[in-house]
C-alpha positions as CSV (number, residue, x, y, z in Angstrom):
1,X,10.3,-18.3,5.9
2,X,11.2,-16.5,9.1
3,X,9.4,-15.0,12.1
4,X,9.9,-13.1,14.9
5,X,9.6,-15.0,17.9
6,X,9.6,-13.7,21.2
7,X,10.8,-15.5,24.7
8,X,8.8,-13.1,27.2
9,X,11.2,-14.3,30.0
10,X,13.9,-12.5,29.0
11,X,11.7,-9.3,28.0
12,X,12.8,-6.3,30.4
13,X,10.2,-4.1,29.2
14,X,12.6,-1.7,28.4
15,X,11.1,-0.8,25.3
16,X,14.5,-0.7,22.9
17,X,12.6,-2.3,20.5
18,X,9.9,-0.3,20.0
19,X,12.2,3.0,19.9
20,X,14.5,0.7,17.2
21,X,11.0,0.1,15.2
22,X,10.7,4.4,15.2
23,X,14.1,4.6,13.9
24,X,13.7,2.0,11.6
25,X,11.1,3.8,9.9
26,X,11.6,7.3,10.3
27,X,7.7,8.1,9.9
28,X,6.4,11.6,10.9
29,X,3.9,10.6,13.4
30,X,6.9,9.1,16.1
31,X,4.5,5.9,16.3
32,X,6.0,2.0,16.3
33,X,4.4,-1.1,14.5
34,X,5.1,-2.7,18.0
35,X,4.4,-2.2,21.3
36,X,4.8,-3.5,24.9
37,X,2.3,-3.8,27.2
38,X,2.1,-5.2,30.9
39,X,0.3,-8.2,31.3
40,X,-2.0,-9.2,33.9
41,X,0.8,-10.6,36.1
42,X,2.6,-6.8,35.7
43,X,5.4,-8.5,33.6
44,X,6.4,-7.1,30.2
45,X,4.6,-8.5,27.0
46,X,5.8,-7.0,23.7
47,X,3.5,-7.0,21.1
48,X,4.0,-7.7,17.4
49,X,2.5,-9.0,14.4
50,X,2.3,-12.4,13.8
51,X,2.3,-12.3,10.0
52,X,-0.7,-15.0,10.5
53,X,-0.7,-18.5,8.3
54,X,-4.4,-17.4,7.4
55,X,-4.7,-13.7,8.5
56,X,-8.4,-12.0,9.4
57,X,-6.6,-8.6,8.1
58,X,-5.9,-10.3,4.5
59,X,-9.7,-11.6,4.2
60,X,-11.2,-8.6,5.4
61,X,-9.5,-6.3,2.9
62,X,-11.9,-5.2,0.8
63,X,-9.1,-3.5,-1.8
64,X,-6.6,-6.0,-1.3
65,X,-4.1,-3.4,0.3
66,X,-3.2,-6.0,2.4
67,X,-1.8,-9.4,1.1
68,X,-0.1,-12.5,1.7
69,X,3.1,-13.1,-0.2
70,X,3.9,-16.6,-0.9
71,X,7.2,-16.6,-1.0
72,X,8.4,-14.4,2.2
73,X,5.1,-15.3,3.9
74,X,4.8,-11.7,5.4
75,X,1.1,-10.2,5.3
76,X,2.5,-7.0,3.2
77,X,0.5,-3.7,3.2
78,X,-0.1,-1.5,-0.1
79,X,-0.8,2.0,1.2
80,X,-1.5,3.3,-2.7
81,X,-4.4,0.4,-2.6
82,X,-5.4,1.5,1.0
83,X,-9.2,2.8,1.4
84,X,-8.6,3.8,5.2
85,X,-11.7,1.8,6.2
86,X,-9.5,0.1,9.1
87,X,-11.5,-3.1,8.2
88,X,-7.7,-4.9,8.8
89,X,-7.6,-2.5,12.1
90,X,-10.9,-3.9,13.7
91,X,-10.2,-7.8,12.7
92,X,-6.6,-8.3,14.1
93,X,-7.2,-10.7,16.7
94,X,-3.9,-9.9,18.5
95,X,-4.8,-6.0,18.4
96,X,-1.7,-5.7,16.6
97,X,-3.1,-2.9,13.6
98,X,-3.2,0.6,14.0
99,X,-3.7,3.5,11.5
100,X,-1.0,6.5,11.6
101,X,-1.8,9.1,14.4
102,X,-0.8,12.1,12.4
103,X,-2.0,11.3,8.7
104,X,-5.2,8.8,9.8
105,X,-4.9,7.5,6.4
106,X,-1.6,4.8,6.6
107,X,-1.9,2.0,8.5
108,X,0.9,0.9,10.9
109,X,2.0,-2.5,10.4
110,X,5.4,-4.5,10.6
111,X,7.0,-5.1,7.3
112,X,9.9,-7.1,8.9
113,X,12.1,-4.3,8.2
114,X,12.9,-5.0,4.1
115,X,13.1,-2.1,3.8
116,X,16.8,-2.0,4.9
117,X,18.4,-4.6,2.6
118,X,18.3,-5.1,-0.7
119,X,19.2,-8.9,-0.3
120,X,17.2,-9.3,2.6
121,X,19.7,-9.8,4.7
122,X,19.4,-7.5,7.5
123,X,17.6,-8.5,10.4
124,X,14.2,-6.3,11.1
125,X,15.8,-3.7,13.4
126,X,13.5,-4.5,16.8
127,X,15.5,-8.5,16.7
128,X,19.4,-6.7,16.1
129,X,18.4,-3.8,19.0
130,X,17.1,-6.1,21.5
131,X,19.7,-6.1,24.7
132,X,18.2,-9.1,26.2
133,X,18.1,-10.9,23.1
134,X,14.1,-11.9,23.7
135,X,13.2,-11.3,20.5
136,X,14.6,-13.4,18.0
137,X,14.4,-14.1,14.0
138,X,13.7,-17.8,13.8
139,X,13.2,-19.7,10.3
140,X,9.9,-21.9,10.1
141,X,9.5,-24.6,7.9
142,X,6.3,-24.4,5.6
């Protein structure tokens, strides 16, 4: 299983990888599934989900939209399951959720980028665009 890990002393705050996370996606509403935000020490703190061992946003989903698969370990989201109650929104507990700003009806959430390889091969875009190289793809034993 891998996760992104982030080493905040390196972060710049230049926000490359939340304009790589836009790309990456190519939704409508221009919005990332990251973010960077200054901390209370005015240094950079990127933002990103954690893809939880036991996540709130799993066990509050009333549909089961969103899931834990056992085999990647990502928290996956099911937009066709989606009721848009933003149950998974509220009970983040790194504020990491966040429904789409144009449509209201998706919510915004990282998928790790598979998305762009078949084989899962290709790093999620934020970890190859990252000049600094603070944010990382790191395997973690189970």
């Amino acid at each position: 299983m891998y996760r992104i890990k982030i080493d905040r002393s390196r972060c710049i705050g230049c926000l490359t990888c939340v304009t790589a996370c836009v790309v990456s996606h190519e939704t409508e509403s221009a919005d990332a599934r990251n973010r960077v935000v200054i901390d209370s020490e005015t240094k950079p703190a990127p933002i990103f989900c954690r893809h939880c061992d036991r996540p709130e946003c799993v066990y509050t989903c009333m549909t089961g939209a969103m899931r834990k698969n056992p085999e990647t370990g990502y928290v996956e989201y099911d937009k066709e399951q989606c009721a848009s109650c933003y149950m998974c929104i509220m009970s983040c507990p790194y504020g990491v959720l966040k429904y789409d700003s144009i449509t209201h009806l998706e919510i915004m959430k990282c998928n790790m980028c598979i998305h762009r390889g078949e084989n899962g091969e290709e790093k999620p875009m934020c970890v190859e665009r990252c000049p600094m190289h603070a944010i990382t793809l790191e395997e973690v034993k189970k």
